[in-house]
VOGU-3710 file (C-alpha; in Angstrom, 3 decimals, decimal comma):
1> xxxxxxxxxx> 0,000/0,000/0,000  2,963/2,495/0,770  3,728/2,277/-3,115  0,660/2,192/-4,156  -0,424/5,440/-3,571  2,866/7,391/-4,794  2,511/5,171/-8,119  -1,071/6,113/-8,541  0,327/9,976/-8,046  2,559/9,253/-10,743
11> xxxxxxxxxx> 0,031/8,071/-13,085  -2,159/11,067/-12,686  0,380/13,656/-12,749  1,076/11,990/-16,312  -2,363/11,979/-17,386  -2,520/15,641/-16,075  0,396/16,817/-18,335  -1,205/14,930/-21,197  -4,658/16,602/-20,852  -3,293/20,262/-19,837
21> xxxxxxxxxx> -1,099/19,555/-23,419  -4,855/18,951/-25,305  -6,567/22,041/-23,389  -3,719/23,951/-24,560  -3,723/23,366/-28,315  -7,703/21,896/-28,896  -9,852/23,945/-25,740  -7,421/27,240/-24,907  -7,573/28,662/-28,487  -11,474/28,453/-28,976
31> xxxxxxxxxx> -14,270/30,965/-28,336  -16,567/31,590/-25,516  -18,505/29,695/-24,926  -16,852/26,086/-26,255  -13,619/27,299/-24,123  -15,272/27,084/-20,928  -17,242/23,813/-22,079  -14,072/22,203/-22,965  -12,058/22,992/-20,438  -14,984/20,984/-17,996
41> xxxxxxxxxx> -14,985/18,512/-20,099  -11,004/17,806/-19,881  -11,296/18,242/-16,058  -13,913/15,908/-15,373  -12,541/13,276/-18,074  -8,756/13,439/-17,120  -9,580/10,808/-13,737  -12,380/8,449/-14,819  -9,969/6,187/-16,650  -7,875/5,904/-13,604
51> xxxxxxxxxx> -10,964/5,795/-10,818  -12,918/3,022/-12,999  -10,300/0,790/-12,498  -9,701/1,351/-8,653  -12,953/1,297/-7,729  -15,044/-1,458/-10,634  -13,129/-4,467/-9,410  -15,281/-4,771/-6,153  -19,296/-3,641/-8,012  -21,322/-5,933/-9,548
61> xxxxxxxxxx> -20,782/-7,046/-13,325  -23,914/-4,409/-14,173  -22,532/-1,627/-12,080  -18,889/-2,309/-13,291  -20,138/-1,988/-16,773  -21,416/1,166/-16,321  -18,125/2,522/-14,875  -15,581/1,205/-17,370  -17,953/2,113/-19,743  -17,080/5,799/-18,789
71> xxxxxxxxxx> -13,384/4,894/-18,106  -12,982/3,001/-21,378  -14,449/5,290/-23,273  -12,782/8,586/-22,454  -9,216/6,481/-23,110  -10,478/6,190/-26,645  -12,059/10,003/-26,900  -8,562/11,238/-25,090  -6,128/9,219/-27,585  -7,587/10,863/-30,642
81> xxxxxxxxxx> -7,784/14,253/-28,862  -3,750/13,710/-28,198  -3,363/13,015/-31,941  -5,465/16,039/-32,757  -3,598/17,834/-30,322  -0,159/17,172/-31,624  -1,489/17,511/-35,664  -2,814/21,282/-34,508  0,421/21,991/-32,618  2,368/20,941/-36,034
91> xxxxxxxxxx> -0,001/22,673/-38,101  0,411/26,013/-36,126  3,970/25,981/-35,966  4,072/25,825/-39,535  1,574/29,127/-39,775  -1,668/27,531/-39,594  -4,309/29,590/-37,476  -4,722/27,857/-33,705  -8,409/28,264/-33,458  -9,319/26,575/-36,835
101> xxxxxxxxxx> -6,946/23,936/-36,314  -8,162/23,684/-32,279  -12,059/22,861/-34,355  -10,677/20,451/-36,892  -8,418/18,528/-33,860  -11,288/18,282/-32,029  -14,150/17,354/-34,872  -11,281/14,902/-36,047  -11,238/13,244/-32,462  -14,650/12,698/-32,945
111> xxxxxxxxxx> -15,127/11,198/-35,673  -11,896/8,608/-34,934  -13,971/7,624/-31,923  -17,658/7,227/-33,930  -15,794/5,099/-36,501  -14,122/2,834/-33,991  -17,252/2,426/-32,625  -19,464/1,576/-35,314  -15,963/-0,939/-36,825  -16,712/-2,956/-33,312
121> xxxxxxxxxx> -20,384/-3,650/-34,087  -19,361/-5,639/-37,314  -18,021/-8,203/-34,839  -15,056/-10,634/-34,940  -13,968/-11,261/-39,034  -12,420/-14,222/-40,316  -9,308/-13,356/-41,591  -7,892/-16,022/-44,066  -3,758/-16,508/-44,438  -1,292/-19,676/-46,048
131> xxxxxxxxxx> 2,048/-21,003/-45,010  4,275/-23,498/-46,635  5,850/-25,390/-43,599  8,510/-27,623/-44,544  7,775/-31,576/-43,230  4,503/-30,946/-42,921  2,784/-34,548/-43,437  -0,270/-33,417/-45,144  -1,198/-31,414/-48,407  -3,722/-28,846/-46,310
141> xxxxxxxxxx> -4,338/-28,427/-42,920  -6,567/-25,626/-41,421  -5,880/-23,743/-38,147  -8,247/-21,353/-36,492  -6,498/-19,116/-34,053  -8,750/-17,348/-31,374  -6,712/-15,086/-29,402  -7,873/-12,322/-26,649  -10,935/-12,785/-26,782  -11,677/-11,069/-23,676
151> xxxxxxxxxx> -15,288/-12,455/-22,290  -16,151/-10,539/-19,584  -17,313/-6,893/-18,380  -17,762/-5,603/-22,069  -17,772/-9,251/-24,235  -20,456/-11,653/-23,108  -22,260/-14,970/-24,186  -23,677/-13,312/-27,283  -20,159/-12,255/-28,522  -18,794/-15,864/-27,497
161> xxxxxxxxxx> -21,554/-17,576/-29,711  -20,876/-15,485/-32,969  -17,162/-16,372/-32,836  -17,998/-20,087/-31,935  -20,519/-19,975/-35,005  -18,010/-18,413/-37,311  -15,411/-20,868/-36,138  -17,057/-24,183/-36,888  -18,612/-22,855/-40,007  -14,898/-22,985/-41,130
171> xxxxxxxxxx> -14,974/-25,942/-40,493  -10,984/-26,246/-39,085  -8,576/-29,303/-38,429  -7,623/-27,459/-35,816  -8,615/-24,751/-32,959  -6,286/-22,816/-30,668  -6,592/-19,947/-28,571  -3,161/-18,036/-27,864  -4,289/-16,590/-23,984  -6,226/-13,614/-22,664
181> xxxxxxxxxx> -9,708/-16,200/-23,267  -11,447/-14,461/-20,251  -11,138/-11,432/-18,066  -13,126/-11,892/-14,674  -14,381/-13,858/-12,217  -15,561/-17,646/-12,891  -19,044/-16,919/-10,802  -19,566/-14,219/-12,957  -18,965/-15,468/-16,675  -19,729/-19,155/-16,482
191> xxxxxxxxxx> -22,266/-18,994/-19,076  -20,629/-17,012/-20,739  -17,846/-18,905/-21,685  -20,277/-21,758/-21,888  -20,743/-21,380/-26,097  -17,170/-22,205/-26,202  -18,071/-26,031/-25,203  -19,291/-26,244/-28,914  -16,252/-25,402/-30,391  -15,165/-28,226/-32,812
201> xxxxxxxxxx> -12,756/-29,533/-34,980  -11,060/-32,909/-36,096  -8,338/-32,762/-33,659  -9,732/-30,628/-31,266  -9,344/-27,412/-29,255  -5,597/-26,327/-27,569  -4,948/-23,271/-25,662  -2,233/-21,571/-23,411  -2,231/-18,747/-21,002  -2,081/-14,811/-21,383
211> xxxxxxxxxx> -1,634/-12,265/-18,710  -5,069/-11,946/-18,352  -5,664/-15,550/-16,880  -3,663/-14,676/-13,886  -5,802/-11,730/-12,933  -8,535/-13,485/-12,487  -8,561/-16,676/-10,203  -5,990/-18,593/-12,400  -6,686/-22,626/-11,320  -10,205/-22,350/-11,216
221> xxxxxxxxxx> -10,067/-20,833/-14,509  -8,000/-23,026/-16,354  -9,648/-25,743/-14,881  -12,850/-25,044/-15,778  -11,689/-23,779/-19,316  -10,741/-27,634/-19,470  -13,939/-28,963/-18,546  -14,997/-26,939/-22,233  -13,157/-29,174/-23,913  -10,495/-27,495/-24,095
231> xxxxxxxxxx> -6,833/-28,507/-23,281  -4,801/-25,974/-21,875  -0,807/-26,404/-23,101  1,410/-25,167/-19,663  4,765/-26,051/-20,902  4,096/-28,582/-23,153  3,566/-30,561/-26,403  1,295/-32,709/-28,321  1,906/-34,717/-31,351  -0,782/-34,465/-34,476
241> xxxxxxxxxx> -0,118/-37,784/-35,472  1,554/-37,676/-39,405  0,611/-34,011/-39,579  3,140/-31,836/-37,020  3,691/-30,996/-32,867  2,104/-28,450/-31,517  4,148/-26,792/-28,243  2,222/-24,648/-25,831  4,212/-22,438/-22,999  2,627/-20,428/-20,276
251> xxxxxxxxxx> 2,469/-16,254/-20,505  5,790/-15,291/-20,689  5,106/-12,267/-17,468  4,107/-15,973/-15,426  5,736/-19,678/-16,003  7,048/-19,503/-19,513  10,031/-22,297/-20,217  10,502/-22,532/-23,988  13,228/-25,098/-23,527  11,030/-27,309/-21,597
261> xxxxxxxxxx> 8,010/-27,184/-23,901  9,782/-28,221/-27,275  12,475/-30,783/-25,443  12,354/-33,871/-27,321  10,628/-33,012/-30,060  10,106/-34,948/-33,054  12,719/-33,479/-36,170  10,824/-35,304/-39,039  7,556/-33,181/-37,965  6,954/-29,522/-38,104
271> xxxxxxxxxx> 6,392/-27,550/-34,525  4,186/-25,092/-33,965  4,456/-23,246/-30,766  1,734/-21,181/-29,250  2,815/-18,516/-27,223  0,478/-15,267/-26,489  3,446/-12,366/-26,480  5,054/-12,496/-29,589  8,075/-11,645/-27,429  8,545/-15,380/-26,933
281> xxxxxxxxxx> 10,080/-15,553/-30,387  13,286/-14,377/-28,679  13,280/-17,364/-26,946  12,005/-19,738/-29,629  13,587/-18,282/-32,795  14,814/-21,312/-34,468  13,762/-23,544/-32,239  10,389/-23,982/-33,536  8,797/-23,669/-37,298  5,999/-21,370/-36,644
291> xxxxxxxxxx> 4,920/-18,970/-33,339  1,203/-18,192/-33,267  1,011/-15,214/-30,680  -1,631/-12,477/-30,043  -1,410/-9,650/-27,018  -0,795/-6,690/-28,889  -4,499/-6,185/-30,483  -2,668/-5,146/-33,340  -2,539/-1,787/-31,417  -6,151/-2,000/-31,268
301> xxxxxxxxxx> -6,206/2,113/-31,841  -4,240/3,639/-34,543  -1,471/4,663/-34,176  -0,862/3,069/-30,718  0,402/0,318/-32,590  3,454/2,102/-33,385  3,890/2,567/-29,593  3,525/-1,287/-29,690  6,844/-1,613/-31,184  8,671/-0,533/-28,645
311> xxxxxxxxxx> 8,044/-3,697/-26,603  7,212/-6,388/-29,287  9,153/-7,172/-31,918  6,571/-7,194/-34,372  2,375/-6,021/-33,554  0,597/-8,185/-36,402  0,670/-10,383/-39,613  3,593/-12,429/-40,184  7,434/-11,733/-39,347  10,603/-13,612/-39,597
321> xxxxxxxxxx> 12,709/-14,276/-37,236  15,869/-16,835/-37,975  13,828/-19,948/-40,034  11,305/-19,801/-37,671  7,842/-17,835/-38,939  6,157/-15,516/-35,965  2,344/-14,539/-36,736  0,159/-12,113/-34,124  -3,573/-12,534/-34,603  -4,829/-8,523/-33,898
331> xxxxxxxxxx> -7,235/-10,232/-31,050  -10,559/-11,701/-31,639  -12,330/-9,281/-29,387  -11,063/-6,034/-27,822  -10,530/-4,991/-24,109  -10,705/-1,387/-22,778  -12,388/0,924/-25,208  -15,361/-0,743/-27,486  -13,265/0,871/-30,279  -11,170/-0,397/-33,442
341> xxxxxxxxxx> -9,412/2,044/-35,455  -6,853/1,197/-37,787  -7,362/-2,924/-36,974  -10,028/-5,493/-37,153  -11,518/-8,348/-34,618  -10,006/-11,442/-35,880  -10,587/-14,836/-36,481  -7,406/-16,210/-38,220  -8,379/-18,760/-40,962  -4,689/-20,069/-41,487
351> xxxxx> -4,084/-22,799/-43,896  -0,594/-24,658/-43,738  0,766/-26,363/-46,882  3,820/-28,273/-47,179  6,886/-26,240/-48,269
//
């Protein structure tokens, strides 16, 4: 508790720079009476994000809602009012008048934040990619990746039974989910999760952990994710007989032991290693064949992608890394802000081919 509080200080003083920078080139150079409107506006935002997430953890699911609702929300509305902040301030250095470009910040802001929000109601897409894996012991074999999906405040049974609908109409060799599956407590989202039991495919469903299954009563979780029919990967591999191994390792924040996971493995097969931060290919480069990863959202919000990059080595699509192939999903649902600008829900259709 002693750090807490000086950490929280920290946080706010941040978020207070970044909002007194956005009243100062979007609210400062406007008229009477959208300056004084504004300026409430920034003052009454600049906390919620911070005080939703202190205080939702112990409301009920409706109540919490609500909340991050607010909290969520003014993150996405304050992202796009920092882009249009730093566009004006360009824009008037290089003679532009403040006031105009204050109006056009601020109506571009807006309409970022209506088109994220309308992109979310299309729902998760399937997105369909091919590899040539060399070994591989079949001439086709179809993966569906599911990867943060998030079910819980914001993403509920409805959500789950579209994706599980979309899934098995692909009708896949293969399922996996690459961590962050659910995001609260078990009491909670047990039926919502529960769609997921009708998730099918010839050799069935694999997973691993993210970050976000240790936030959230971690055994019970996992094992009641199992009881979906589901098997959860900690560390470990499986053989698809004639076809490849698939290697699953735990979040790499947690448990994560590479070595462990893909000891033994079987040379005349390709592996495929699941692995939710695509920062595990550091670890697995060469090791394995392929590294299906998700985490980054793809960003989730242009251009906070590019911020991405300074932690992952790559945000989304496929990457290289030594002879082994690294792909990052851009998340099936979303978390935070019901928003999607500049990335898409995904459901990752991938179809392996021998090389």
């Amino acid at each position: 508790m002693r750090r807490f509080w000086p950490r929280i200080l920290i946080v706010l003083s941040i978020l207070g720079s970044f909002h007194l920078y956005m009243w100062w080139r979007l609210v400062a150079p406007l008229p009477e009476p959208w300056r004084c409107v504004g300026t409430v506006v920034l003052c009454l935002g600049m906390p919620s994000f911070v005080a939703s997430m202190l205080v939702s953890r112990k409301m009920t699911r409706e109540s919490r809602k609500v909340l991050l609702m607010i909290g969520y929300m003014w993150f996405g509305i304050a992202t796009y009012l920092m882009l249009g902040a730093i566009i004006s301030n360009i824009a008037v250095v290089f003679g532009a008048p403040p006031t105009t470009m204050a109006a056009l910040g601020g109506i571009g802001a807006i309409g970022a934040v209506i088109y994220g929000l309308v992109h979310v109601t299309r729902g998760a897409q399937v997105k369909r990619v091919d590899l040539a894996l060399p070994g591989l012991g079949v001439q086709e074999y179809r993966v569906v990746q599911l990867t943060d999906v998030h079910i819980g405040t914001m993403l509920g049974e409805k959500f789950a039974q579209d994706v599980v609908d979309k899934v098995n109409a692909l009708t896949p060799d293969l399922i996996v989910i690459t961590g962050d599956f659910v995001d609260g407590n078990l009491d909670e989202l047990r039926a919502d999760v529960e769609p997921f039991r009708d998730l099918r495919a010839k050799d069935g469903v694999l997973s691993v952990t993210g970050n976000h299954e240790y936030y959230w009563q971690t055994e019970a979780w996992l094992e009641h994710i199992r009881s979906l029919g589901i098997r959860v990967l900690r560390n470990e591999r499986v053989t698809i007989e004639g076809v490849m191994q698939v290697a699953g390792v735990d979040d790499s924040s947690q448990t994560e032991d590479v070595p462990r996971a893909v000891e033994g493995r079987d040379p005349s097969l390709p592996l495929v290693l699941l692995a939710h931060h695509p920062s595990t290919i550091r670890r697995s480069q060469d090791k394995v064949d392929l590294q299906l990863s998700g985490h980054t959202h793809g960003g989730q919000l242009l251009p906070l992608g590019w911020l991405a990059r300074l932690f992952e080595p790559a945000v989304s699509g496929f990457a290289k890394f030594g002879r082994t192939w690294l792909y990052i999903s851009e998340g099936t649902g979303y978390w935070g802000p019901p928003m999607r600008v500049g990335t898409t829900q995904e459901i990752t259709h991938l179809t392996l081919r021998p090389a």
